[in-house]
CHARMM-style PDB file with segment names, atoms N, HN, CA, C and O in Angstrom:
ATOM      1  N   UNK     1      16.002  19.134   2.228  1.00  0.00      PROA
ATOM      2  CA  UNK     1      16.059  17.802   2.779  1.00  0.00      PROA
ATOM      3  C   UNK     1      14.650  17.339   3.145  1.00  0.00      PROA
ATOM      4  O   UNK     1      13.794  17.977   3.759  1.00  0.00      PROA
ATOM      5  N   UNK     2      14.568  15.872   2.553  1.00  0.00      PROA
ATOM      6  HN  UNK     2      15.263  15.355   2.055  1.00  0.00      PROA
ATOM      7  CA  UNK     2      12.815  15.555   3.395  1.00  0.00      PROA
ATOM      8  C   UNK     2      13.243  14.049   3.939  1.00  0.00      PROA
ATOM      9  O   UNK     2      14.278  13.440   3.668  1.00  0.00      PROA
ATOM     10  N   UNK     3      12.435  13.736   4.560  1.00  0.00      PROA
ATOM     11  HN  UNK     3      11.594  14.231   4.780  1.00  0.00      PROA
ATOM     12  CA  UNK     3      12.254  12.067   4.930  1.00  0.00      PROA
ATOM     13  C   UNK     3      11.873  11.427   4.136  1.00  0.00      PROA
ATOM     14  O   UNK     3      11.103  12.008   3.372  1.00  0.00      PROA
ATOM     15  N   UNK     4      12.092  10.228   3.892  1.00  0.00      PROA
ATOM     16  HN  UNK     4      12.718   9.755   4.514  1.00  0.00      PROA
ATOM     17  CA  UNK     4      11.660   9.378   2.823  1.00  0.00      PROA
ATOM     18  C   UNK     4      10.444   8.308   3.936  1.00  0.00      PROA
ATOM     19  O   UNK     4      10.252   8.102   5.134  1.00  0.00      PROA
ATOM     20  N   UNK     5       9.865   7.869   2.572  1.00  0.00      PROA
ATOM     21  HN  UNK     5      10.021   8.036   1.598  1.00  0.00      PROA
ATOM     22  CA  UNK     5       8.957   6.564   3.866  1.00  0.00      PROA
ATOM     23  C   UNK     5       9.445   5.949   4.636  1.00  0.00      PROA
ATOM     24  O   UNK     5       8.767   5.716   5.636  1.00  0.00      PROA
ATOM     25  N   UNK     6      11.086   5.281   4.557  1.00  0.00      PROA
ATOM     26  HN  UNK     6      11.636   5.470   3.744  1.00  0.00      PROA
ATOM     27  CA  UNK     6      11.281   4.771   5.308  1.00  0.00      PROA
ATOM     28  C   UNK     6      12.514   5.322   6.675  1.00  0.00      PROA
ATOM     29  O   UNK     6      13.228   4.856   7.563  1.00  0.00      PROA
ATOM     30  N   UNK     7      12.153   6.471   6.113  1.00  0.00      PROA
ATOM     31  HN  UNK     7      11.573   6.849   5.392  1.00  0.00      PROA
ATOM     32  CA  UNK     7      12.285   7.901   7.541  1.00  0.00      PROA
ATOM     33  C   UNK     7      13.994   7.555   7.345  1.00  0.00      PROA
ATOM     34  O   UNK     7      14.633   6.947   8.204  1.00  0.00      PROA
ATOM     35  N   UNK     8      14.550   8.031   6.138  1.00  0.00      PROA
ATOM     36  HN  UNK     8      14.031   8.525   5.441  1.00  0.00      PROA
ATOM     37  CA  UNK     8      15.973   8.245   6.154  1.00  0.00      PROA
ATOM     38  C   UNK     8      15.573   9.337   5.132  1.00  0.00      PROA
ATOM     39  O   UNK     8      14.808   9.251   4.173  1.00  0.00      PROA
ATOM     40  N   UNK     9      16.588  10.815   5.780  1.00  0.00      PROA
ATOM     41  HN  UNK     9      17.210  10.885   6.560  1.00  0.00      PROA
ATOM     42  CA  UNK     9      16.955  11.843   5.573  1.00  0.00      PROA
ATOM     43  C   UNK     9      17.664  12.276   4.023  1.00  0.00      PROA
ATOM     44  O   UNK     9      18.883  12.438   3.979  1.00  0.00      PROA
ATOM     45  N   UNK    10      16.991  12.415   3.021  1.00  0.00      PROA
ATOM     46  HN  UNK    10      16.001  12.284   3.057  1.00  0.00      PROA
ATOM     47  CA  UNK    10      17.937  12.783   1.402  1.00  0.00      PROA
ATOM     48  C   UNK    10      17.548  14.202   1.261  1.00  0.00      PROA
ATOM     49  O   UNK    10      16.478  14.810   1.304  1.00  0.00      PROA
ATOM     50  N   UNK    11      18.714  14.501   1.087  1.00  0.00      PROA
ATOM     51  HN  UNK    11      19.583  14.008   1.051  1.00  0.00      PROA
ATOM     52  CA  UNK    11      18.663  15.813  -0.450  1.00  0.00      PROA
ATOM     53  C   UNK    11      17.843  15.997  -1.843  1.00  0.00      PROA
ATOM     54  O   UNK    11      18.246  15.759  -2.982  1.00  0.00      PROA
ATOM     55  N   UNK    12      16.171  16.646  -1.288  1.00  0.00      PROA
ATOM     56  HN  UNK    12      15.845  16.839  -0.363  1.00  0.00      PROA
ATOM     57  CA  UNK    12      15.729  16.851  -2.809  1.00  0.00      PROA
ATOM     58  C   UNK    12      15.877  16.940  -4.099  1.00  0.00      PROA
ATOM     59  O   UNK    12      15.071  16.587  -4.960  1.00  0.00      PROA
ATOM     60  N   UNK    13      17.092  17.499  -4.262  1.00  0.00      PROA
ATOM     61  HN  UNK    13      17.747  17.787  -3.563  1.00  0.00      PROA
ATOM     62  CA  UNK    13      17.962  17.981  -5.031  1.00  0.00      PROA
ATOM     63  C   UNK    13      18.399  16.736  -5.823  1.00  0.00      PROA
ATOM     64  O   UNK    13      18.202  16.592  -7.029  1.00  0.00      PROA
ATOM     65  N   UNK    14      18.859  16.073  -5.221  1.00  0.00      PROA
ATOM     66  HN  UNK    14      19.019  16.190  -4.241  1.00  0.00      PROA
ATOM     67  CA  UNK    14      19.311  15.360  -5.501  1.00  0.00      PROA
ATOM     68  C   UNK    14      18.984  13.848  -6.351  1.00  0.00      PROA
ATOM     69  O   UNK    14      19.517  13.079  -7.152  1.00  0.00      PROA
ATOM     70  N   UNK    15      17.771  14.022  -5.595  1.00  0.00      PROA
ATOM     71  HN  UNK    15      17.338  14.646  -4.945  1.00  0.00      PROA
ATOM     72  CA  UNK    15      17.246  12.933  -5.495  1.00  0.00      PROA
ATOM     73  C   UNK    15      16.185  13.013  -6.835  1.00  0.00      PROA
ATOM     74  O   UNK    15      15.686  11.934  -7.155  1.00  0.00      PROA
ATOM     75  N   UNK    16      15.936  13.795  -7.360  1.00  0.00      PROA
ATOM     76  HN  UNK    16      16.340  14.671  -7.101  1.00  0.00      PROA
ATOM     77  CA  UNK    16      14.896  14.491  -8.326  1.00  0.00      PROA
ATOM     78  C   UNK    16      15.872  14.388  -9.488  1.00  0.00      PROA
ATOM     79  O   UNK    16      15.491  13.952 -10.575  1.00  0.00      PROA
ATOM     80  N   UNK    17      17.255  14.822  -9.258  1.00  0.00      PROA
ATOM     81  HN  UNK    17      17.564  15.176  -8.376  1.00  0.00      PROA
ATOM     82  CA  UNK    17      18.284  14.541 -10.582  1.00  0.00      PROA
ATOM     83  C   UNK    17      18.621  13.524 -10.636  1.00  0.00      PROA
ATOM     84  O   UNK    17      18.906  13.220 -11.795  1.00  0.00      PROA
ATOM     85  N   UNK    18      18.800  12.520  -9.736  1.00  0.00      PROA
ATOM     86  HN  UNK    18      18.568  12.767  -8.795  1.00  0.00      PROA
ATOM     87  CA  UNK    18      18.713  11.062 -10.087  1.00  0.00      PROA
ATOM     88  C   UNK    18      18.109  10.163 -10.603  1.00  0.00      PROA
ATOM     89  O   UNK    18      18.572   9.195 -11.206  1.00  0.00      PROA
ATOM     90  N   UNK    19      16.447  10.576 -10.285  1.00  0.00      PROA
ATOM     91  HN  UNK    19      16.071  11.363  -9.795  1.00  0.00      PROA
ATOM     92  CA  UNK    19      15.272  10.106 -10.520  1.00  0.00      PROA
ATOM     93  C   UNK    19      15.281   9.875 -12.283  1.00  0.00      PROA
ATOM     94  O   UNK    19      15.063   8.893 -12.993  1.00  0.00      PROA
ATOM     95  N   UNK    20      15.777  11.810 -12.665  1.00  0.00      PROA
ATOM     96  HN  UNK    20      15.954  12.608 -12.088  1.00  0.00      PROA
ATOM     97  CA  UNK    20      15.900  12.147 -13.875  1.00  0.00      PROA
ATOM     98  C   UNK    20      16.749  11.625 -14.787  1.00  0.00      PROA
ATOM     99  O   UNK    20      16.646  11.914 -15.979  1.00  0.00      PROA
ATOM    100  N   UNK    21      17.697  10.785 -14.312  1.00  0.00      PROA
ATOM    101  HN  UNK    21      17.781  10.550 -13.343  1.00  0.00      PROA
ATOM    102  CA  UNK    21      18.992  10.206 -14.805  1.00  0.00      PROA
ATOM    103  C   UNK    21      18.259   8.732 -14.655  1.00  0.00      PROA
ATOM    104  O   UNK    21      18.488   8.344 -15.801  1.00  0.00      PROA
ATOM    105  N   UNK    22      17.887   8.168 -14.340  1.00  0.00      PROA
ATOM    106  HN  UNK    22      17.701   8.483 -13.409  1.00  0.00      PROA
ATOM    107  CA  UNK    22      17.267   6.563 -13.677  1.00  0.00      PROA
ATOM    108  C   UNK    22      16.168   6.722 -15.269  1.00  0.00      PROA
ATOM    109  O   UNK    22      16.271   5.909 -16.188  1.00  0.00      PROA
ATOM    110  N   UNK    23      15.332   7.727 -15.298  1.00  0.00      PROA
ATOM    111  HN  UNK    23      15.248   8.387 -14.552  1.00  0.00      PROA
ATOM    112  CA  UNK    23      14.230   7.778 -16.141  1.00  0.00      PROA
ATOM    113  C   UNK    23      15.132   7.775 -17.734  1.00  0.00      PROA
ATOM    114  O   UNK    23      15.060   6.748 -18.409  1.00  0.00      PROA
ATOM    115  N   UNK    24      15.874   8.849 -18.203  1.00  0.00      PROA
ATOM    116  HN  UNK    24      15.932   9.683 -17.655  1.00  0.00      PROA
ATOM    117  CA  UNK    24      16.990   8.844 -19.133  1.00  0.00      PROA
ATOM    118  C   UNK    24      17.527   7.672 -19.714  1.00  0.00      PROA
ATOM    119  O   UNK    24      17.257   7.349 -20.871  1.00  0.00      PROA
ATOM    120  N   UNK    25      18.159   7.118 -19.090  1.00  0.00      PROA
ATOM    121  HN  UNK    25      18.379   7.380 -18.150  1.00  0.00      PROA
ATOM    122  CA  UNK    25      18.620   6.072 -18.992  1.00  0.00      PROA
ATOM    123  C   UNK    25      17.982   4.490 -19.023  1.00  0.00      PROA
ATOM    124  O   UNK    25      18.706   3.507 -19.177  1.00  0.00      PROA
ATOM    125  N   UNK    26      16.244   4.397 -18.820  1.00  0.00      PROA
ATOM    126  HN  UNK    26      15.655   5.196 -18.694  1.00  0.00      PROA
ATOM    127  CA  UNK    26      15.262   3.614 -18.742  1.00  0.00      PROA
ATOM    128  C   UNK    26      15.630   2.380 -17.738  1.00  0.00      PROA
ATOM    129  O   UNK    26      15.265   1.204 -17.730  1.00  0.00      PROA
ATOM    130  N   UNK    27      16.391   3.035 -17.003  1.00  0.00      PROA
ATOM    131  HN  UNK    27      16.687   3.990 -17.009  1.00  0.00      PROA
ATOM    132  CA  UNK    27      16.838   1.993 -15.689  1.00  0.00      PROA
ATOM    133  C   UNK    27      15.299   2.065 -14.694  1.00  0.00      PROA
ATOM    134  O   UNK    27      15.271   2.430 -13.519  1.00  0.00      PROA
ATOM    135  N   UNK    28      14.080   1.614 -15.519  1.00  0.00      PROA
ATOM    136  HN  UNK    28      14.103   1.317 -16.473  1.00  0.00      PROA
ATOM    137  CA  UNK    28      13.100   1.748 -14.487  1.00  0.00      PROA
ATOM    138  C   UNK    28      12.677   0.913 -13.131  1.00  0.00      PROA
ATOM    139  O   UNK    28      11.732   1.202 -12.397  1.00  0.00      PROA
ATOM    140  N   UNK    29      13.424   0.014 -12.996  1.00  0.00      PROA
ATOM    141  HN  UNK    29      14.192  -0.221 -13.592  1.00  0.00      PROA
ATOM    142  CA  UNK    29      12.894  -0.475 -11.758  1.00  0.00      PROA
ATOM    143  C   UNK    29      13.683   0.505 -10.678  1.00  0.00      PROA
ATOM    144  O   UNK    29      13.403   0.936  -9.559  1.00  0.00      PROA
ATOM    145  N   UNK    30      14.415   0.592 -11.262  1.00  0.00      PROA
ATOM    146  HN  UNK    30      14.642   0.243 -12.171  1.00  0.00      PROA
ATOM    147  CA  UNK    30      15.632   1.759 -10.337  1.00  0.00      PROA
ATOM    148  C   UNK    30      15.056   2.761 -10.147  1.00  0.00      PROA
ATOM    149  O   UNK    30      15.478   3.376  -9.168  1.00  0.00      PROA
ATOM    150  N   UNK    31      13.939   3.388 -10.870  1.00  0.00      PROA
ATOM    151  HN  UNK    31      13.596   2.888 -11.665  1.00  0.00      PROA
ATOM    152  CA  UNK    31      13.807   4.531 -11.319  1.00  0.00      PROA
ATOM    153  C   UNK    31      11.862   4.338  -9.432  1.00  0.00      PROA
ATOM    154  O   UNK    31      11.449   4.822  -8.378  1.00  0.00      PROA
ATOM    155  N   UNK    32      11.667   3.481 -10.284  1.00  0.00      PROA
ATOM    156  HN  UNK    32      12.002   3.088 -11.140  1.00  0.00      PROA
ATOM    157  CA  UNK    32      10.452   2.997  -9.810  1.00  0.00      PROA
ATOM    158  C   UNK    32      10.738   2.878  -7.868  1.00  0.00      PROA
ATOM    159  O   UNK    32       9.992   3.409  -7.045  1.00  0.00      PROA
ATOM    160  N   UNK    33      11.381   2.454  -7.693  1.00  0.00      PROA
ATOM    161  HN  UNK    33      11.987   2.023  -8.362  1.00  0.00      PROA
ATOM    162  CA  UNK    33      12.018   2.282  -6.208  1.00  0.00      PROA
ATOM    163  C   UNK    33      12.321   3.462  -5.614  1.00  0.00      PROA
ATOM    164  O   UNK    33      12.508   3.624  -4.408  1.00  0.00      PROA
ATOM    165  N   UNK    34      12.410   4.988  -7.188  1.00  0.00      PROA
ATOM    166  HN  UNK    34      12.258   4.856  -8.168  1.00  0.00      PROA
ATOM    167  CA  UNK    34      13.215   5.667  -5.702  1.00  0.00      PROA
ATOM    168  C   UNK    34      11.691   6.561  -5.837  1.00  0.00      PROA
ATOM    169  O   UNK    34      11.253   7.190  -4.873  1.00  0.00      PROA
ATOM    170  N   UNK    35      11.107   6.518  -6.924  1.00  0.00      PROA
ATOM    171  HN  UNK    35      11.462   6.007  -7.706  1.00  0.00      PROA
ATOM    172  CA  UNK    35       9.384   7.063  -6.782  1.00  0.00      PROA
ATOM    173  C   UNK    35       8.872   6.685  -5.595  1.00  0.00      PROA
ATOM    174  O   UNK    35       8.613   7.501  -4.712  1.00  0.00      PROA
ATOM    175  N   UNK    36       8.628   5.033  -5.446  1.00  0.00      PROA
ATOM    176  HN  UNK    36       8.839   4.369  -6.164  1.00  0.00      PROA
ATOM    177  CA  UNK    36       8.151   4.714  -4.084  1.00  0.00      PROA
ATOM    178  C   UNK    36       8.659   5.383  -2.718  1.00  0.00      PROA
ATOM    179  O   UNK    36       7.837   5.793  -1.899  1.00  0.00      PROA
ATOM    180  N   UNK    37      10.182   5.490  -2.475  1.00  0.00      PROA
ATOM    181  HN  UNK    37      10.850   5.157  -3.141  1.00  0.00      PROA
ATOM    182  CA  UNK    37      10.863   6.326  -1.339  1.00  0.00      PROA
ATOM    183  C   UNK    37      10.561   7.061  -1.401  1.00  0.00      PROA
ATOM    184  O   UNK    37      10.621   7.439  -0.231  1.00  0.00      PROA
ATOM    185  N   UNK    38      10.078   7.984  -2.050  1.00  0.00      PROA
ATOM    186  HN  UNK    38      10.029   7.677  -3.000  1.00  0.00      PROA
ATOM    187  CA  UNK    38       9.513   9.496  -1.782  1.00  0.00      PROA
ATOM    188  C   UNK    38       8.548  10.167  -1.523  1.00  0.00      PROA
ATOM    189  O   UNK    38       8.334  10.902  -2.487  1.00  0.00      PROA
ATOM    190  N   UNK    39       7.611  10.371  -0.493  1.00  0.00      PROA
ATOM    191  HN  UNK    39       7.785   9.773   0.290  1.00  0.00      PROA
ATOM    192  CA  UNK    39       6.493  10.505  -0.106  1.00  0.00      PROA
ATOM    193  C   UNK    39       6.091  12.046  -0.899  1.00  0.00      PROA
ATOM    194  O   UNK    39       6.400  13.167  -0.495  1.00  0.00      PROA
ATOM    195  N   UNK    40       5.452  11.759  -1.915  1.00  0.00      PROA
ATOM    196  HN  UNK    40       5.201  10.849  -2.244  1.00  0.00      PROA
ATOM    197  CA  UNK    40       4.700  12.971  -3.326  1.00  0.00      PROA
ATOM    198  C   UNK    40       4.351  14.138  -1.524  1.00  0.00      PROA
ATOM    199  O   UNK    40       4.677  15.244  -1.955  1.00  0.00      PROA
ATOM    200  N   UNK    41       4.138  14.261  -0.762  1.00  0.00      PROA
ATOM    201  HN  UNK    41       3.874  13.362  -0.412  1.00  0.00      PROA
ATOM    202  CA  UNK    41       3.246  15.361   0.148  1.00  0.00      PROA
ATOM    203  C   UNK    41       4.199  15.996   0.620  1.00  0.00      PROA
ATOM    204  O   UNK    41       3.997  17.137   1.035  1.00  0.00      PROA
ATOM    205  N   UNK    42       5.533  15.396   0.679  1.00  0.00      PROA
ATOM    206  HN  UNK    42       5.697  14.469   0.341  1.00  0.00      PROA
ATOM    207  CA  UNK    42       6.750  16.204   1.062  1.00  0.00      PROA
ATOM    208  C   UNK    42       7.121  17.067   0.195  1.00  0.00      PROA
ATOM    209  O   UNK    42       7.708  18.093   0.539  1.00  0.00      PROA
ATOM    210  N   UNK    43       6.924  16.872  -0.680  1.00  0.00      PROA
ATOM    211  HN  UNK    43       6.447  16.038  -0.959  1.00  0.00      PROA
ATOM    212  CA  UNK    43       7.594  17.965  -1.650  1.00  0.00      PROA
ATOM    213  C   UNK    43       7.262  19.265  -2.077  1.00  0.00      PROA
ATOM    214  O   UNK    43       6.343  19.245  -2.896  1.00  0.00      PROA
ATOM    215  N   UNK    44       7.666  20.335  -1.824  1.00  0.00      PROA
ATOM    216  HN  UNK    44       8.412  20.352  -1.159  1.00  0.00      PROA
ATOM    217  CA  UNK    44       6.893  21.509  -1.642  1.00  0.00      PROA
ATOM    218  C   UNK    44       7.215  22.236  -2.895  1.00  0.00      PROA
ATOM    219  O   UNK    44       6.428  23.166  -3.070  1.00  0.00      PROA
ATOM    220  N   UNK    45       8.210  22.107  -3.925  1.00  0.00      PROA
ATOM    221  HN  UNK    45       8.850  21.352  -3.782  1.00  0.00      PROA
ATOM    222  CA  UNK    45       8.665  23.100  -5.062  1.00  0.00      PROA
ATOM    223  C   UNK    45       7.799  22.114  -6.036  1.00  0.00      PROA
ATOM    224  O   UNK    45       7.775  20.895  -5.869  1.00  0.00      PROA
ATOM    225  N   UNK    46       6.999  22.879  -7.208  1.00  0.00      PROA
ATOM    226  HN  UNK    46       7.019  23.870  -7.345  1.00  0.00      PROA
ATOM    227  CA  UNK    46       6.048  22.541  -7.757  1.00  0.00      PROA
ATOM    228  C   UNK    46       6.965  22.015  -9.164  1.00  0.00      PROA
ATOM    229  O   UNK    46       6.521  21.096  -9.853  1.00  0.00      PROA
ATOM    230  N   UNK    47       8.055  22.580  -9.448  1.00  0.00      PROA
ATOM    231  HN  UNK    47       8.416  23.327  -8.888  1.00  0.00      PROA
ATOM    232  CA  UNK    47       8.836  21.872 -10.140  1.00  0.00      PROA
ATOM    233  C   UNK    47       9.578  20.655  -9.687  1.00  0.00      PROA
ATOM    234  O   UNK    47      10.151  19.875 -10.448  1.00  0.00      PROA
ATOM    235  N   UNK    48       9.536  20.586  -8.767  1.00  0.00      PROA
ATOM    236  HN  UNK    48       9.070  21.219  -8.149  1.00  0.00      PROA
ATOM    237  CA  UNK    48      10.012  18.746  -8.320  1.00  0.00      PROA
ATOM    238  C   UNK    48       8.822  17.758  -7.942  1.00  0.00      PROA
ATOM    239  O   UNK    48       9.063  16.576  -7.695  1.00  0.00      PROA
ATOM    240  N   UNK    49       7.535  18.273  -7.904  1.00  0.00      PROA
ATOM    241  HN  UNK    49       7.339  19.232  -8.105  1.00  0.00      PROA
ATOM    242  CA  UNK    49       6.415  17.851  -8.114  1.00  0.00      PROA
ATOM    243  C   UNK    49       6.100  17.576  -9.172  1.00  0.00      PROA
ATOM    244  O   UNK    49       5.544  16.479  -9.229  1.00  0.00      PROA
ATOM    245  N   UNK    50       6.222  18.200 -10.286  1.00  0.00      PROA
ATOM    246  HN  UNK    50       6.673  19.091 -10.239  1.00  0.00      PROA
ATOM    247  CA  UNK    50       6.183  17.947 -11.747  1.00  0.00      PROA
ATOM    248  C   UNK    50       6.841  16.742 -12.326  1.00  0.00      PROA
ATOM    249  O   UNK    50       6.463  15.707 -12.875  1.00  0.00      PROA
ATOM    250  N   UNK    51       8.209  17.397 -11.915  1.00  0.00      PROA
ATOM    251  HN  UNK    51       8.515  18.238 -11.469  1.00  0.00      PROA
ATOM    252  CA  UNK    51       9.762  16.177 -11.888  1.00  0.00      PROA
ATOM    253  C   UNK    51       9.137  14.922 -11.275  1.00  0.00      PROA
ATOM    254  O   UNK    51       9.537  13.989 -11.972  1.00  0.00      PROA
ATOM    255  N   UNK    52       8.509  14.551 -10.504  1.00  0.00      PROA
ATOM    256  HN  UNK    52       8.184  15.309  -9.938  1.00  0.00      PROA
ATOM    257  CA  UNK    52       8.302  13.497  -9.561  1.00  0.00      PROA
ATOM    258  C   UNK    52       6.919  12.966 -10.408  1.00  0.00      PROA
ATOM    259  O   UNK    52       6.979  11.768 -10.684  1.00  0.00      PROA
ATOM    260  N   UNK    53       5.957  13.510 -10.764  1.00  0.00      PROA
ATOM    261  HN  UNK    53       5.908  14.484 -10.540  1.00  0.00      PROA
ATOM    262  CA  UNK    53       4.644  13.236 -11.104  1.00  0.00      PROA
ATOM    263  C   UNK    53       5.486  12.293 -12.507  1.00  0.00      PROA
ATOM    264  O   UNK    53       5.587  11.069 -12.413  1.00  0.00      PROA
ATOM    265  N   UNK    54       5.836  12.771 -13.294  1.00  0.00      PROA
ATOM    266  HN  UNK    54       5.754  13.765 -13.370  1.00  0.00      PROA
ATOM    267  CA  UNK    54       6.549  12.413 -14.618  1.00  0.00      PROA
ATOM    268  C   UNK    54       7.135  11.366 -14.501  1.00  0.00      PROA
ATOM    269  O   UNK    54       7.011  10.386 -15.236  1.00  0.00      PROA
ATOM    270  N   UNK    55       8.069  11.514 -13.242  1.00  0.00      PROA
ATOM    271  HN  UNK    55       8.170  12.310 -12.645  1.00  0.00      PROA
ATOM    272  CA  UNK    55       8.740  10.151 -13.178  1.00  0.00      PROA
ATOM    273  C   UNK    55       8.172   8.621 -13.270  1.00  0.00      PROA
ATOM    274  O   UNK    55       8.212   7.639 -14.011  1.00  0.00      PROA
ATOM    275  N   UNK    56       7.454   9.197 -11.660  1.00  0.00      PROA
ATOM    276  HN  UNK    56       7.422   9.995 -11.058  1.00  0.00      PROA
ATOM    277  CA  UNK    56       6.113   8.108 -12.217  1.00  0.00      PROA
ATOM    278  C   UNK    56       5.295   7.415 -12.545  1.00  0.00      PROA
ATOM    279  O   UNK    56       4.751   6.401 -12.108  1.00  0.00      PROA
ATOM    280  N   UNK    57       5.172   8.479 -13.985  1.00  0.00      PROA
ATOM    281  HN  UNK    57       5.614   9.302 -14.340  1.00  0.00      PROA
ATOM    282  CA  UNK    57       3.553   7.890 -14.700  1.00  0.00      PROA
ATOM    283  C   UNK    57       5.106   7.184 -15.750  1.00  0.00      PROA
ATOM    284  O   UNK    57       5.035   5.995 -16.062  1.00  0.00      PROA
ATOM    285  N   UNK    58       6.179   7.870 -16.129  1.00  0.00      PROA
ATOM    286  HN  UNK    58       6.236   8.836 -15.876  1.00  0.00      PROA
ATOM    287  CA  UNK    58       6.889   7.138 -17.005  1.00  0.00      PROA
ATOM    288  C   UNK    58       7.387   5.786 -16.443  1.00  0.00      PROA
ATOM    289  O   UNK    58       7.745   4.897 -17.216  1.00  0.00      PROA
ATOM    290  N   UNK    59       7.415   5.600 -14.897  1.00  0.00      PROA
ATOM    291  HN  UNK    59       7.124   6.321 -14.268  1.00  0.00      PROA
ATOM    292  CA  UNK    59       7.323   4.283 -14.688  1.00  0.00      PROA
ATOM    293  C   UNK    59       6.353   3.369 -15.109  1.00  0.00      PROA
ATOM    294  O   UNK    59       6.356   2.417 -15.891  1.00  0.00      PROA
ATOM    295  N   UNK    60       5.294   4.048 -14.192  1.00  0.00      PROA
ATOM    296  HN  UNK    60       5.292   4.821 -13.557  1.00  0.00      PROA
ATOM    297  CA  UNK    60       4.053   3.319 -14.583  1.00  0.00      PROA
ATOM    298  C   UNK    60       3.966   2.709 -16.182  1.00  0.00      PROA
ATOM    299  O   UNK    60       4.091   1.487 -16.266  1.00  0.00      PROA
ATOM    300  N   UNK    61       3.795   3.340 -17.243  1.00  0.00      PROA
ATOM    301  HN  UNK    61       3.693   4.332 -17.174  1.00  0.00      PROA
ATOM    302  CA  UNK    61       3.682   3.213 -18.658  1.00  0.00      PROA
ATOM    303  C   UNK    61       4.610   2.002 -18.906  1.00  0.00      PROA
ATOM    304  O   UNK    61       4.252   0.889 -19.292  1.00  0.00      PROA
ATOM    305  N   UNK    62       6.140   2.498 -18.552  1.00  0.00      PROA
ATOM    306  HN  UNK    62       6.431   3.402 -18.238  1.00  0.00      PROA
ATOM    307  CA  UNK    62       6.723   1.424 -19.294  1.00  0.00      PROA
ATOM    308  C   UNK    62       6.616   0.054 -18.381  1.00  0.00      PROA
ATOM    309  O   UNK    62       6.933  -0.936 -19.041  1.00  0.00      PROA
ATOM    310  N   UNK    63       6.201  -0.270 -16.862  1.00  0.00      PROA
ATOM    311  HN  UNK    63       5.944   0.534 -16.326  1.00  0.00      PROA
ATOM    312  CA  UNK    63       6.381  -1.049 -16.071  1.00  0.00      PROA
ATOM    313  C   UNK    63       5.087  -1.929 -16.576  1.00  0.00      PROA
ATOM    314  O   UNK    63       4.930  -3.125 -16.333  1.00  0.00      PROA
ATOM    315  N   UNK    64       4.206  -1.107 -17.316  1.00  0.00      PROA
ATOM    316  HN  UNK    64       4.333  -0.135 -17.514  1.00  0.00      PROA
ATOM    317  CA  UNK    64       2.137  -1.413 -17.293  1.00  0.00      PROA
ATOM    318  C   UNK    64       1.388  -1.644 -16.121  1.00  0.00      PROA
ATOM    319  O   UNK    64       0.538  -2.502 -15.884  1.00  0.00      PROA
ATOM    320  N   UNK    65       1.793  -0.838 -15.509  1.00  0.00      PROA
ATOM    321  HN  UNK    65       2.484  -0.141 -15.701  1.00  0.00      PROA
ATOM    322  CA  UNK    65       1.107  -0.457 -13.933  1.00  0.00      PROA
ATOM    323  C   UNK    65       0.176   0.275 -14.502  1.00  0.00      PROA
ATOM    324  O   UNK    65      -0.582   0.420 -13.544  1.00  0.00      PROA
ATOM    325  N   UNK    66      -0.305   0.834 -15.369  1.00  0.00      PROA
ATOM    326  HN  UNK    66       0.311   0.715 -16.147  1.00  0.00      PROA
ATOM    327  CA  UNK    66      -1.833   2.021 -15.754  1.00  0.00      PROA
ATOM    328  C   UNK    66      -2.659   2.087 -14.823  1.00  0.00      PROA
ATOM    329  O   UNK    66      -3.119   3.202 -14.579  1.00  0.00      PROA
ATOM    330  N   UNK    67      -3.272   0.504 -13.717  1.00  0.00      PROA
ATOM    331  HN  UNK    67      -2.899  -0.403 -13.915  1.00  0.00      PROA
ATOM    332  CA  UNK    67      -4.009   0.723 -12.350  1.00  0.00      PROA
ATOM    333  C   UNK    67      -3.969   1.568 -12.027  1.00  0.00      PROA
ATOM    334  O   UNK    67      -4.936   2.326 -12.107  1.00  0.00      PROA
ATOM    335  N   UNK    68      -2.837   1.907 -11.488  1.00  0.00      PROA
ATOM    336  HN  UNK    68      -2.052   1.291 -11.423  1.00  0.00      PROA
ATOM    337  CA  UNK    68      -2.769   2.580  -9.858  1.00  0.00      PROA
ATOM    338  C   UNK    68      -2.718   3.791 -10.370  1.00  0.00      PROA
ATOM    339  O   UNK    68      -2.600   4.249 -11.507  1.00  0.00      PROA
ATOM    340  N   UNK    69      -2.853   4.309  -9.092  1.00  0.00      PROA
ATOM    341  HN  UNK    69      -2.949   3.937  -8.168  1.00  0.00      PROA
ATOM    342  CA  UNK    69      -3.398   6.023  -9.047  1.00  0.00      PROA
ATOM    343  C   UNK    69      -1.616   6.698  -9.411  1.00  0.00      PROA
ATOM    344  O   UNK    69      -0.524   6.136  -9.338  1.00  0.00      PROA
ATOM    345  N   UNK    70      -2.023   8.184  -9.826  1.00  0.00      PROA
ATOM    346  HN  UNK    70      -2.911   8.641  -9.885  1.00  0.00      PROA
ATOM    347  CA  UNK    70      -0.740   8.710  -9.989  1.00  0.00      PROA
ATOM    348  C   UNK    70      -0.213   9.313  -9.245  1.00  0.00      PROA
ATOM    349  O   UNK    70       0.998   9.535  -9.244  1.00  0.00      PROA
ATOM    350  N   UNK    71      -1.257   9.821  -8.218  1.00  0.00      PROA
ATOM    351  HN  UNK    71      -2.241   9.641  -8.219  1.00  0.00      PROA
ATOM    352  CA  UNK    71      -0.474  10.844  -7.185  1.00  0.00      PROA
ATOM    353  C   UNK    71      -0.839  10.051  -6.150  1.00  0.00      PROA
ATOM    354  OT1 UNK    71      -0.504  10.341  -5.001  1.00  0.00      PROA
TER     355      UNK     71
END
């Protein structure tokens, strides 16, 4: 479980397979919103860091955000 930015309580787990299903699916603004909720410093398993980094830059790409930083 971590806090999100706006300090409500989710299931990592969860939230990383959704992300993954949002990205799948190219539902990116959906996808993009739950990137933003998730503060990248909370996350301590380097495979949901990965999961999360991916998510994203695959926002980014298809949104054409390229600016902004990735992590």
């Amino acid at each position: 479980m971590i806090r999100t930015k706006s300090n409500v309580q989710i299931n990592l787990n969860n939230a990383m397979h959704l992300l993954t299903e949002l990205i799948e699916n190219e539902e990116w603004h959906n996808a993009r919103a739950w990137v933003n909720k998730i503060p990248f410093d909370s996350i301590e398993s380097d495979e949901y860091r990965g999961t999360y980094l991916w998510a994203k830059a695959k926002c980014l790409d298809f949104l054409g955000e390229h600016r902004h930083n990735i992590s």
